[in-house]
ROKOLMAR-415507 format. One line per 10 residues: for each residue x negated, y negated, z negated of N, C-alpha, C. Coordinates in nm, 3 decimals. Each point is the difference from the previous one (the first is absolute). Example, Ala and Ser with C-alpha at 12.3 -4.5 7.8 and 13.67 -1.06 7.14 Angstrom:
REM residues 2
-1.319:0.569:-0.780:0.089:-0.119:0.000:-0.090:-0.120:0.000 ~ 0.035:-0.105:0.072:-0.082:-0.119:-0.006:0.077:-0.109:-0.073
//
This chain:
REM residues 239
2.267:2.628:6.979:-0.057:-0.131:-0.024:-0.004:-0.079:0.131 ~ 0.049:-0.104:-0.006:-0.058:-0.134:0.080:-0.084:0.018:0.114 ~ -0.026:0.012:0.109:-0.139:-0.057:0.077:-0.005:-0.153:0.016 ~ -0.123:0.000:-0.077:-0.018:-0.131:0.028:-0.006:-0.108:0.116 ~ 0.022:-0.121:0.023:0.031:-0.064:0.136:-0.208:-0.035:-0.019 ~ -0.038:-0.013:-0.047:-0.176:-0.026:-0.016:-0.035:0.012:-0.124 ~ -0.141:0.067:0.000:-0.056:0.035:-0.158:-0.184:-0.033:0.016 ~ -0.002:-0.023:-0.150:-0.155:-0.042:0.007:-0.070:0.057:-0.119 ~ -0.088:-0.008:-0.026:-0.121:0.014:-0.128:-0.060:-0.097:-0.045 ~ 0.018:-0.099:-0.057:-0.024:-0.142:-0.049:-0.124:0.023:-0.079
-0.126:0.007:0.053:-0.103:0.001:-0.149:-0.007:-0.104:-0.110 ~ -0.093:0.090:-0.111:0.019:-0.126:-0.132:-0.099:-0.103:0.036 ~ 0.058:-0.117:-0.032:-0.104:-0.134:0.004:0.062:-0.055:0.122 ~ 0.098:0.028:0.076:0.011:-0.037:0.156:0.112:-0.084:0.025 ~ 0.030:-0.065:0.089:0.150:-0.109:-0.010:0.057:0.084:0.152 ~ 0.108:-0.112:-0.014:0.093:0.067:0.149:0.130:-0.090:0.012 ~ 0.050:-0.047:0.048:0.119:-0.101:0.012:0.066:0.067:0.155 ~ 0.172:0.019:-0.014:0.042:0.013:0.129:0.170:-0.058:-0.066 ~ 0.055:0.018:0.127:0.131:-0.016:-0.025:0.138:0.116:0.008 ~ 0.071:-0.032:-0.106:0.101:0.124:-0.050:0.140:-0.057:0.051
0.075:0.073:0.083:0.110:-0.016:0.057:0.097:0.043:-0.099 ~ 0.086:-0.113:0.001:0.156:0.050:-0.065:0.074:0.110:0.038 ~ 0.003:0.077:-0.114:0.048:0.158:-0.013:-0.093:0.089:0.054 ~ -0.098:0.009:-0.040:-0.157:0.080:-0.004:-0.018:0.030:-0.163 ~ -0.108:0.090:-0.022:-0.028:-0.021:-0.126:-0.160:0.029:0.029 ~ -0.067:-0.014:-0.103:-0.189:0.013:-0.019:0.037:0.111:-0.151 ~ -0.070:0.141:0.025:-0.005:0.075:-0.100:-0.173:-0.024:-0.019 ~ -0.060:-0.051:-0.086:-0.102:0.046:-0.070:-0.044:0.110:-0.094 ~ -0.127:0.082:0.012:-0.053:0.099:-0.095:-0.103:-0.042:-0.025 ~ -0.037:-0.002:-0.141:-0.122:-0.001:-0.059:-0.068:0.141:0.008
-0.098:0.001:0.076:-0.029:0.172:0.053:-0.135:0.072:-0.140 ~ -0.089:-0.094:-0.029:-0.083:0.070:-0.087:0.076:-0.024:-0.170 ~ 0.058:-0.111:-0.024:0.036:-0.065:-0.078:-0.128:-0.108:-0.113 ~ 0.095:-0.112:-0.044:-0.062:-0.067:-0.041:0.015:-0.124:0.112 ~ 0.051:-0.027:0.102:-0.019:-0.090:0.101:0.109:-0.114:0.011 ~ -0.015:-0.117:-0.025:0.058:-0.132:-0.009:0.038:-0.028:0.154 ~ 0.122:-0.062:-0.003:-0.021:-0.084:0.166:0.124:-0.151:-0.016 ~ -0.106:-0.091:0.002:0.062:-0.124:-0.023:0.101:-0.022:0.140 ~ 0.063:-0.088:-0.019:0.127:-0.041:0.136:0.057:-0.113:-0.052 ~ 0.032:-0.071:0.110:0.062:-0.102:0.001:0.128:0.029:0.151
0.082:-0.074:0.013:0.127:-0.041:0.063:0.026:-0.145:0.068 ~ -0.021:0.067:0.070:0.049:-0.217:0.108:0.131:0.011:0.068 ~ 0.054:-0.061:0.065:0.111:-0.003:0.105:-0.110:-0.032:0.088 ~ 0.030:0.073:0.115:-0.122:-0.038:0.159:0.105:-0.101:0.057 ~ 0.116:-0.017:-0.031:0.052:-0.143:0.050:-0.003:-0.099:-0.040 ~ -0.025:0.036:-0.105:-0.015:-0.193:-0.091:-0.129:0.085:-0.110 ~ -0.109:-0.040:0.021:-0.092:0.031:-0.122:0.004:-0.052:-0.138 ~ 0.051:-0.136:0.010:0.016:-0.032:-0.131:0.118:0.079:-0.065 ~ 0.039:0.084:0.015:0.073:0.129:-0.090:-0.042:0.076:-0.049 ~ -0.059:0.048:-0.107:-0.053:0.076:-0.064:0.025:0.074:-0.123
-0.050:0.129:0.016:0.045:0.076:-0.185:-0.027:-0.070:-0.047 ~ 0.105:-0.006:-0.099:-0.022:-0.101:-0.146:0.014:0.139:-0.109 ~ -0.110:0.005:-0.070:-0.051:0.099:-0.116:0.076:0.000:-0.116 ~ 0.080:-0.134:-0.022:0.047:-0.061:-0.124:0.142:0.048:0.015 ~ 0.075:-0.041:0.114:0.144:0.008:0.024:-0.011:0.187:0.012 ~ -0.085:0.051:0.052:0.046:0.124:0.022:-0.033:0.096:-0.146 ~ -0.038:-0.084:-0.065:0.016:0.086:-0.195:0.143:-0.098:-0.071 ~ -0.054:-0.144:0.000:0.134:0.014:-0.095:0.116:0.022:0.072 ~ 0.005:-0.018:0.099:0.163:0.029:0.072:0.039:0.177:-0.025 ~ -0.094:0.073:-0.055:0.056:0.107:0.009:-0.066:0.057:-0.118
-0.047:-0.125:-0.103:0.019:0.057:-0.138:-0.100:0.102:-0.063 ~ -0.133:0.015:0.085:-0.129:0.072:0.015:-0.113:-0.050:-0.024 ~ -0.108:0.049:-0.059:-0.132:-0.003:0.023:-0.072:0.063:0.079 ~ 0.035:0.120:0.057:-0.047:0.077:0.074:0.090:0.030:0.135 ~ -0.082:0.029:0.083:0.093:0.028:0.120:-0.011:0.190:0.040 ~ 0.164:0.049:0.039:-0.006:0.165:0.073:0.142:-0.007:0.061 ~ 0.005:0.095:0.003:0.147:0.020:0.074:0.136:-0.026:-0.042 ~ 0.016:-0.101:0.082:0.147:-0.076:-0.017:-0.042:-0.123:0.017 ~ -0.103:-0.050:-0.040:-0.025:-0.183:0.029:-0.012:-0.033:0.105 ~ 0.041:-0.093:0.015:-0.011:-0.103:0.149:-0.108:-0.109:0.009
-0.084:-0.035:0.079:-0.119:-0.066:0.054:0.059:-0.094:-0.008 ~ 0.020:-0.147:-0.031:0.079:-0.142:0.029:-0.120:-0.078:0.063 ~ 0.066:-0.037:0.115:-0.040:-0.180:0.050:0.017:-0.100:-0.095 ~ -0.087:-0.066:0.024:0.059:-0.148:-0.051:0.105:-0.060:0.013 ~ 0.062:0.036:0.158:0.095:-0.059:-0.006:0.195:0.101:-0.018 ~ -0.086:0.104:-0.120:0.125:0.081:-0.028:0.064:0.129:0.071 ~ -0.092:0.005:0.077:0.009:0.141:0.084:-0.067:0.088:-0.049 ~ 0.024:0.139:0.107:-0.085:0.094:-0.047:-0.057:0.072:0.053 ~ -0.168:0.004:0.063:-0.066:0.033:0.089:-0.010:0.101:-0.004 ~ -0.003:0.082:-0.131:0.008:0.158:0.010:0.003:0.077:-0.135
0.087:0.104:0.025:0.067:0.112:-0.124:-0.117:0.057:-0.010 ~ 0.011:0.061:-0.163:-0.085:0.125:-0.025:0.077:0.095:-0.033 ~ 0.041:0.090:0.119:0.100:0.117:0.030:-0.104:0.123:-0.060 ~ -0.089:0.043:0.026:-0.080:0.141:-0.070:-0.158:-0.100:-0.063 ~ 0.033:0.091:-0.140:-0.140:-0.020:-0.080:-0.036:0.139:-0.105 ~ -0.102:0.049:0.061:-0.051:0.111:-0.127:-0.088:-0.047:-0.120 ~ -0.054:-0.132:0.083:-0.071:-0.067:-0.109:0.062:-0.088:-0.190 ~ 0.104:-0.029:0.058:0.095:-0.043:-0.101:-0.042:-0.142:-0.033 ~ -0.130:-0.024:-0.019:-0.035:-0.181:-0.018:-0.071:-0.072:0.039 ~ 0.033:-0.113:0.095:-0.110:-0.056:0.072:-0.008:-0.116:-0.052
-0.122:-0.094:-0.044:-0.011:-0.145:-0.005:0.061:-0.109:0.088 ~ -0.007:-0.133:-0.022:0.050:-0.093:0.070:-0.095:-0.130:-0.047 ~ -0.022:0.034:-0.123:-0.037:-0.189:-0.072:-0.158:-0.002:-0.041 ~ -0.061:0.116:0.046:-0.166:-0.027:-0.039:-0.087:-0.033:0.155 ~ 0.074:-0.064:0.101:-0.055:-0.044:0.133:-0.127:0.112:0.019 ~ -0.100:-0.057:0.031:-0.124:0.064:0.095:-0.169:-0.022:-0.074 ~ -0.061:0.084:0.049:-0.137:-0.021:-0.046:-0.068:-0.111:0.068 ~ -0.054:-0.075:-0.041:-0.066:-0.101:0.083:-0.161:0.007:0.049 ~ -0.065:-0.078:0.056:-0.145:0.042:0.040:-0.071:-0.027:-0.152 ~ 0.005:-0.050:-0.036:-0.092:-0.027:-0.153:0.036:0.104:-0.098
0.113:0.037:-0.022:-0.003:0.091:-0.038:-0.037:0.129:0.004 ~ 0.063:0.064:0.158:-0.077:0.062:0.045:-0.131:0.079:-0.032 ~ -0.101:-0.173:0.069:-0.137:0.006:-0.043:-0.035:0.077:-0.147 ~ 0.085:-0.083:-0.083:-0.065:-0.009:-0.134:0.053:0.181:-0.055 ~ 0.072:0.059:0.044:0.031:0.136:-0.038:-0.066:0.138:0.076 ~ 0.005:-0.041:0.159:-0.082:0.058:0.045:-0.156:0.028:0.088 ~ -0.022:-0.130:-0.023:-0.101:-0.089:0.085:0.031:-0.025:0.130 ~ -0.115:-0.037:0.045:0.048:-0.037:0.181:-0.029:0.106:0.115 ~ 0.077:0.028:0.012:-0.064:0.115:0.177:0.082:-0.111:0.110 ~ -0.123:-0.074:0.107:0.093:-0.069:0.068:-0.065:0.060:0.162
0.101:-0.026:0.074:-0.024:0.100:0.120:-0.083:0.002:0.080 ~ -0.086:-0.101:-0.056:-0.151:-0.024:0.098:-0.103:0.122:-0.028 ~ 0.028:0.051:-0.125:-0.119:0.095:-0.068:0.085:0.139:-0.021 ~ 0.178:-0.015:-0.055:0.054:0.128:-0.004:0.097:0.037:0.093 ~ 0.019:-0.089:0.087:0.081:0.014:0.172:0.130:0.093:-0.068 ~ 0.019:0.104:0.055:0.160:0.031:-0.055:0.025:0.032:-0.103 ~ -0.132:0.019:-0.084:0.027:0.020:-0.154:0.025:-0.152:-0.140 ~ -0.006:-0.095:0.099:0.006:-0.143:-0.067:0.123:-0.035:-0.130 ~ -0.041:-0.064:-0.061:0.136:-0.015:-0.099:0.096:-0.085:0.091 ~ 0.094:-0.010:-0.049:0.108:-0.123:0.032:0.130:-0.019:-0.087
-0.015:-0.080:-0.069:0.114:-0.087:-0.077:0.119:-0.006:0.102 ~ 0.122:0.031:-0.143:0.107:0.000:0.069:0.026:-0.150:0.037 ~ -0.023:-0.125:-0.035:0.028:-0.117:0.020:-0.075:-0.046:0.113 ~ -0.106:0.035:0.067:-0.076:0.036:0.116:0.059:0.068:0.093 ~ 0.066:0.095:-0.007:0.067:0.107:0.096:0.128:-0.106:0.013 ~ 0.079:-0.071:-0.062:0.093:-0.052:0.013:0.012:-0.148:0.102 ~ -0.112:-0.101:-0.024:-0.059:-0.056:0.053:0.008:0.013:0.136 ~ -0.103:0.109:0.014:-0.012:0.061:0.149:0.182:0.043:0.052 ~ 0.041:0.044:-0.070:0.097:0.067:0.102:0.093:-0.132:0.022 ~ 0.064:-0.086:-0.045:0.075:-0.096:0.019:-0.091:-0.109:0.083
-0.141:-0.009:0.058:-0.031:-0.101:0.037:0.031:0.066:0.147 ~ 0.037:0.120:0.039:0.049:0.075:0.159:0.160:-0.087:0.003 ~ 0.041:-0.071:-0.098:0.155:-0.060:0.027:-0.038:-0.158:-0.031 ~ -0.117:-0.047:-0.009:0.024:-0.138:-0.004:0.009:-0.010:-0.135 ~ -0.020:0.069:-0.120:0.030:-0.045:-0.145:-0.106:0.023:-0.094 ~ 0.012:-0.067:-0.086:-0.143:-0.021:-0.060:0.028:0.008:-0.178 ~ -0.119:-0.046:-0.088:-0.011:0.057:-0.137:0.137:-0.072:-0.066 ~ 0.067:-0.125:0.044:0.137:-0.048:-0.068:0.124:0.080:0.062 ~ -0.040:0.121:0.072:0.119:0.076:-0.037:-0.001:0.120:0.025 ~ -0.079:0.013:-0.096:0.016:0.097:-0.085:0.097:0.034:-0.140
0.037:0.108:-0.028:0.113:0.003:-0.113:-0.049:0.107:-0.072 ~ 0.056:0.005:-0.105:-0.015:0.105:-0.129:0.061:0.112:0.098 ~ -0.098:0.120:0.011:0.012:0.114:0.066:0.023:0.108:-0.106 ~ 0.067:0.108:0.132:0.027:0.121:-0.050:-0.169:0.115:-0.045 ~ -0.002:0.081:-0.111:-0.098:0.065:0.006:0.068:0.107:-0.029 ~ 0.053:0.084:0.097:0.045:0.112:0.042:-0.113:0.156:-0.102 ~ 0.063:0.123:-0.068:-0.077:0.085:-0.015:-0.084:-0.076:-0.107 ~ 0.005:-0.093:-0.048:-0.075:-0.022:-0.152:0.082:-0.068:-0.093 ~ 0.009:0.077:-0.150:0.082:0.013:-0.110:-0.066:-0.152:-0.087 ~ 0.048:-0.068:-0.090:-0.045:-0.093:-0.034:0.154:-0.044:-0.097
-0.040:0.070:-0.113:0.097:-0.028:-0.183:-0.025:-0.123:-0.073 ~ 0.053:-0.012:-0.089:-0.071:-0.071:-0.047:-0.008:0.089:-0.218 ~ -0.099:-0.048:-0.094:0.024:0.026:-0.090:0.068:-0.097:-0.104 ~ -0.011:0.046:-0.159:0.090:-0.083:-0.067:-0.026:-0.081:-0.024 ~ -0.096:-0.062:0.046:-0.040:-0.193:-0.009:0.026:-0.021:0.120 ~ 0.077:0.080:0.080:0.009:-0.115:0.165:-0.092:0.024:0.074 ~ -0.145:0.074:-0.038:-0.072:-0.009:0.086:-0.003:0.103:0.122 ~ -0.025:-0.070:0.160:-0.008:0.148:0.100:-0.078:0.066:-0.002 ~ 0.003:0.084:0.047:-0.147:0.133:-0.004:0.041:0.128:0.122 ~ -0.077:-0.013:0.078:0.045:0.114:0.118:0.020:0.142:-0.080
0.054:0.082:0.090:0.000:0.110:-0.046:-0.077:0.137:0.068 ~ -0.107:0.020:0.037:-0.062:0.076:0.078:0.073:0.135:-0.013 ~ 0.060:0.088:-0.108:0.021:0.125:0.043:0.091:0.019:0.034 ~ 0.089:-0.144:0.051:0.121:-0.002:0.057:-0.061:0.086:0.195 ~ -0.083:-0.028:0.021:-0.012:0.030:0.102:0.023:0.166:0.081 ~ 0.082:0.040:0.143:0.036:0.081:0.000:-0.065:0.081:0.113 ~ -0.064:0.071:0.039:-0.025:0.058:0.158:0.113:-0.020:0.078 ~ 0.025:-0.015:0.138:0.159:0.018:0.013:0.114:-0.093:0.004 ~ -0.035:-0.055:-0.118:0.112:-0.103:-0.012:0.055:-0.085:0.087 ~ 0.108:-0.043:0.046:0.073:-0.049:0.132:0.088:-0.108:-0.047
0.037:-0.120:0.039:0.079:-0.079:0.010:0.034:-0.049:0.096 ~ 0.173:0.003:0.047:0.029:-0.033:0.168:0.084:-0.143:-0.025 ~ -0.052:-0.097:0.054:0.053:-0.136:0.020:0.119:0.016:0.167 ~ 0.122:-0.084:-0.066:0.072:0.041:0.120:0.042:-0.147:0.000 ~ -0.024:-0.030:0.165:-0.031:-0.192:0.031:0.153:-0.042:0.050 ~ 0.037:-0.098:-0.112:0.103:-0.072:0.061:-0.011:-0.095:0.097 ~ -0.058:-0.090:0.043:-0.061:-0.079:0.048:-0.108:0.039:0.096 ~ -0.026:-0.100:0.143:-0.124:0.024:0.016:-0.072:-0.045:-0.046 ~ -0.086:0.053:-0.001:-0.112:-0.029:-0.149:-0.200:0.004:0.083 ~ -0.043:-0.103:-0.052:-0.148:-0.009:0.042:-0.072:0.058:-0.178
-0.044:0.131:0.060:-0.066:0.044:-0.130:-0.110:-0.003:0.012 ~ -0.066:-0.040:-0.121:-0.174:-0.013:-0.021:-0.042:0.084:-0.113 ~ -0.124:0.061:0.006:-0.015:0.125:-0.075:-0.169:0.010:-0.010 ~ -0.007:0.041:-0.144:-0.187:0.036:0.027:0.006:0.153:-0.113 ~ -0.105:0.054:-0.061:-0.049:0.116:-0.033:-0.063:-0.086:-0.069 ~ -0.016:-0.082:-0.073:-0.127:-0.004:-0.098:0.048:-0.018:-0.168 ~ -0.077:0.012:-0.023:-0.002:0.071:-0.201:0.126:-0.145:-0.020 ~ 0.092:0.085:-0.159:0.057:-0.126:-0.012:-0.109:-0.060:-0.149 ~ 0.067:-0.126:-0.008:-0.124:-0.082:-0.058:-0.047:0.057:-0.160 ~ 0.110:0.068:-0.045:0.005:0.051:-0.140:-0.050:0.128:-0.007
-0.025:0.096:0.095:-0.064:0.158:0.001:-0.141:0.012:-0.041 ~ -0.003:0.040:-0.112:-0.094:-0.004:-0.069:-0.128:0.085:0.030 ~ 0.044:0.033:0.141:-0.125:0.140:0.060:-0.134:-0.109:0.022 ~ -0.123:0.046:-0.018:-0.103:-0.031:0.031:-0.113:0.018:0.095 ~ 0.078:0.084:0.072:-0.008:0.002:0.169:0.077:-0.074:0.061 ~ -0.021:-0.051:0.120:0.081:-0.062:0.133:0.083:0.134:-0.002 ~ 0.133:0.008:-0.022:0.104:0.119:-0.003:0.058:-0.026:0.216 ~ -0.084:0.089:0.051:0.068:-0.045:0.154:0.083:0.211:0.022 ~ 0.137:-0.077:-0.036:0.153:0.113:-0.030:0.017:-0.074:0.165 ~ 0.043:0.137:0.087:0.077:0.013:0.158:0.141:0.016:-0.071
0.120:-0.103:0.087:0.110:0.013:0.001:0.075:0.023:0.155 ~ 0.086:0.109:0.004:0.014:0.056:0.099:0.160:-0.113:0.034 ~ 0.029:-0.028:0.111:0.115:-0.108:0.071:0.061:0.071:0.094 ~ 0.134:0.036:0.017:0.051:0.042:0.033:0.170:-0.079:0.031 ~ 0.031:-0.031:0.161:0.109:-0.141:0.044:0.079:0.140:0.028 ~ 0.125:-0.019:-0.038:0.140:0.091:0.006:0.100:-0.084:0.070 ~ 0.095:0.044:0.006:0.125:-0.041:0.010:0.070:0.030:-0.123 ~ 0.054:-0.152:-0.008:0.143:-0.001:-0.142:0.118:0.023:0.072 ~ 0.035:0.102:-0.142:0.142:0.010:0.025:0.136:-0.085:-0.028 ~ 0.074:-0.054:0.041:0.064:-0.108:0.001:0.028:-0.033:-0.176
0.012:-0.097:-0.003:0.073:-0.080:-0.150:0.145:0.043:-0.019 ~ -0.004:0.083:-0.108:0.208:0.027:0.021:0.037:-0.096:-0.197 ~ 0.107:0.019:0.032:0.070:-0.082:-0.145:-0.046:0.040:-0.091 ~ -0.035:0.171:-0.001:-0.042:0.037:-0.147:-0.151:0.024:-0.004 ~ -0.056:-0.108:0.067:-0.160:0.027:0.030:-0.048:-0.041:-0.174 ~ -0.081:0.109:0.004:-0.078:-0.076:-0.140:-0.037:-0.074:-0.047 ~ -0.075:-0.080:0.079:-0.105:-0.088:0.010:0.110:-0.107:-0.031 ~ 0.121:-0.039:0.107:0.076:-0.071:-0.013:0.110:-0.053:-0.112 ~ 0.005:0.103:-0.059:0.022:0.016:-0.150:-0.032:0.023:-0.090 ~ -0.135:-0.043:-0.025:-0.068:0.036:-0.092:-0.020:-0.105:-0.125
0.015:-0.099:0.050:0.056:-0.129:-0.104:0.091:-0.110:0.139 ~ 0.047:-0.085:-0.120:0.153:-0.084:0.087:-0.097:-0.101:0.117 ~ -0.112:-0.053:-0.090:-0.123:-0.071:0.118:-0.019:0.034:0.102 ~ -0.023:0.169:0.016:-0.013:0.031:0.146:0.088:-0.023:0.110 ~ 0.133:0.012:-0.030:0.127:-0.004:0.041:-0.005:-0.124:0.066 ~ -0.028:-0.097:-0.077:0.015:-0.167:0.081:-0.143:-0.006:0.092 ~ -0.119:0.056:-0.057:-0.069:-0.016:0.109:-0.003:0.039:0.111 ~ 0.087:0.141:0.033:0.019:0.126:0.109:0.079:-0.116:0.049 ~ 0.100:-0.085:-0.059:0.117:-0.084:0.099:-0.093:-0.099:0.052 ~ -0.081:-0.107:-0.079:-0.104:-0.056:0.087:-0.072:0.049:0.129
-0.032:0.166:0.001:-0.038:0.032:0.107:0.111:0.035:0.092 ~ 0.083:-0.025:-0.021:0.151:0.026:0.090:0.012:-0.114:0.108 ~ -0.019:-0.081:-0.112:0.076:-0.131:0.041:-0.123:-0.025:0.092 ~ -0.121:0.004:-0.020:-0.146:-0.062:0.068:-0.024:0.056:0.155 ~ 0.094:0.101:0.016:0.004:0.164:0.125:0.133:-0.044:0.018 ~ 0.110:-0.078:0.025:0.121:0.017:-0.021:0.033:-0.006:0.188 ~ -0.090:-0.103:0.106:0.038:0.037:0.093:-0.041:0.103:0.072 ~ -0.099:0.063:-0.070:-0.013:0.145:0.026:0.047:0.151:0.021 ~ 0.132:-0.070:-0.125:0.103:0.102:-0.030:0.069:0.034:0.133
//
C-alpha cells in the first residue's frame, strides 16, 4: 500500500479546507461508519469555477455518484475521478443541514456551554471555511455528501438509507486539476438519527498514478472524454 504524502483524523461535526495538487489523490474512510462528509471544489486560480452537481449527473447519465464518475466544473472540466469506492453510492443533490434545522432535530449545543462538544451545521462549517479565501454564502454550490446513500421510492420520493452504512468503507478521489477543497463532518440533512451523529473520517493525500488511454474513469461515459480534453487544453503549456 501507498504511504501516504500526509494523513489526518477529521472528527464528526468538524470542517477543514486545503488545497489538492494535480495528480494527487485524497482517499477517505469512514472509520466507525454511518459518517457523511460534505465537499465542495473551487479552482484556487479563478474561484468562480466550481463543481457543478447537475453537469456531473446528467453528463454521465446518474443519480448517484462511485467509481468511474468524474467531478465537473462549471466550466466542463474535471476536478476529480472516483478511481476506488467500497461504498458504491454517494449523494450529490440533497446539499447540507442548515442551522434551523439542525436546531430543530437536535437542539442547540453552542460552544460557549458545550466547547468541543458543540453542534455545527454543515452550511455553517461551509461558510467558515470559504470565508479563509475571500468567499462567502453566494458561492456556495450543491455539494458532494460523500458516504451517505439517498434512493429514491415509487412516488419519487428521497429517503436516506442508513444501513447503507459501512465500518471501513473508503472512497479515493484522484484530482485532475488543482483543486481548493472544502469539507465538513456534519450529519447530512436527511439522516434520520436522533442524536447529533459526530462519525471521524480518516484523510489520507497519495500520489496518483498517471492517466493512461485505458484509464477508467476516462472512459467511463463519452462526457468524460471531452472533459479530460478540457483539462488538456486548460494545462496545455504545461505539457
Amino acid at each position: 500500500m501507498q504511504t501516504p504524502l500526509y494523513q489526518y483524523t477529521l472528527p464528526g461535526g468538524a470542517h477543514w479546507s486545503f488545497r489538492m495538487r494535480r495528480g494527487t489523490a485524497l482517499r477517505l474512510t469512514d472509520v466507525e461508519g454511518g459518517a457523511n462528509v460534505g465537499m465542495l471544489f473551487y479552482n484556487p486560480e479563478e474561484k468562480l469555477e466550481r463543481y457543478n452537481a447537475p453537469d456531473s449527473l446528467k453528463g454521465q447519465h446518474t443519480f448517484k455518484l462511485t467509481r468511474g464518475n468524474c467531478l465537473y466544473s462549471d466550466m466542463g472540466r474535471v476536478f476529480a475521478s472516483i478511481v476506488e469506492d467500497s461504498f458504491g453510492w454517494h449523494d450529490t443533490v440533497c446539499g447540507n443541514l442548515h442551522p434551523e434545522q439542525m436546531k430543530e432535530k437536535y437542539g442547540e449545543h453552542r460552544y460557549q456551554d458545550h466547547h468541543n462538544d458543540w453542534y455545527l451545521s454543515g452550511h455553517t462549517s461551509f461558510l467558515t471555511e470559504l470565508a479563509k479565501y475571500g468567499l462567502t454564502e453566494r458561492d456556495l454550490a450543491a455539494n458532494l455528501n460523500l458516504f451517505s446513500k439517498v434512493a429514491t421510492d415509487d412516488d419519487g420520493k428521497m429517503f436516506f438509507d442508513p444501513s447503507a452504512a459501512k465500518p471501513g468503507a473508503q472512497v479515493t478521489l484522484r484530482f485532475e486539476m488543482e483543486t481548493l477543497v472544502v469539507m465538513h463532518t456534519c450529519p447530512h440533512p436527511l439522516n434520520p438519527a436522533t442524536e447529533y451523529p459526530k462519525k471521524p473520517v480518516h484523510v489520507e493525500m497519495l500520489k496518483a498514478d498517471p492517466v493512461t488511454a485505458d484509464d477508467y474513469c476516462l472512459n467511463f461515459r463519452p462526457e468524460n472524454g471531452r472533459a479530460f480534453e478540457n483539462n488538456r487544453l486548460y494545462y496545455l503549456d504545461e505539457a
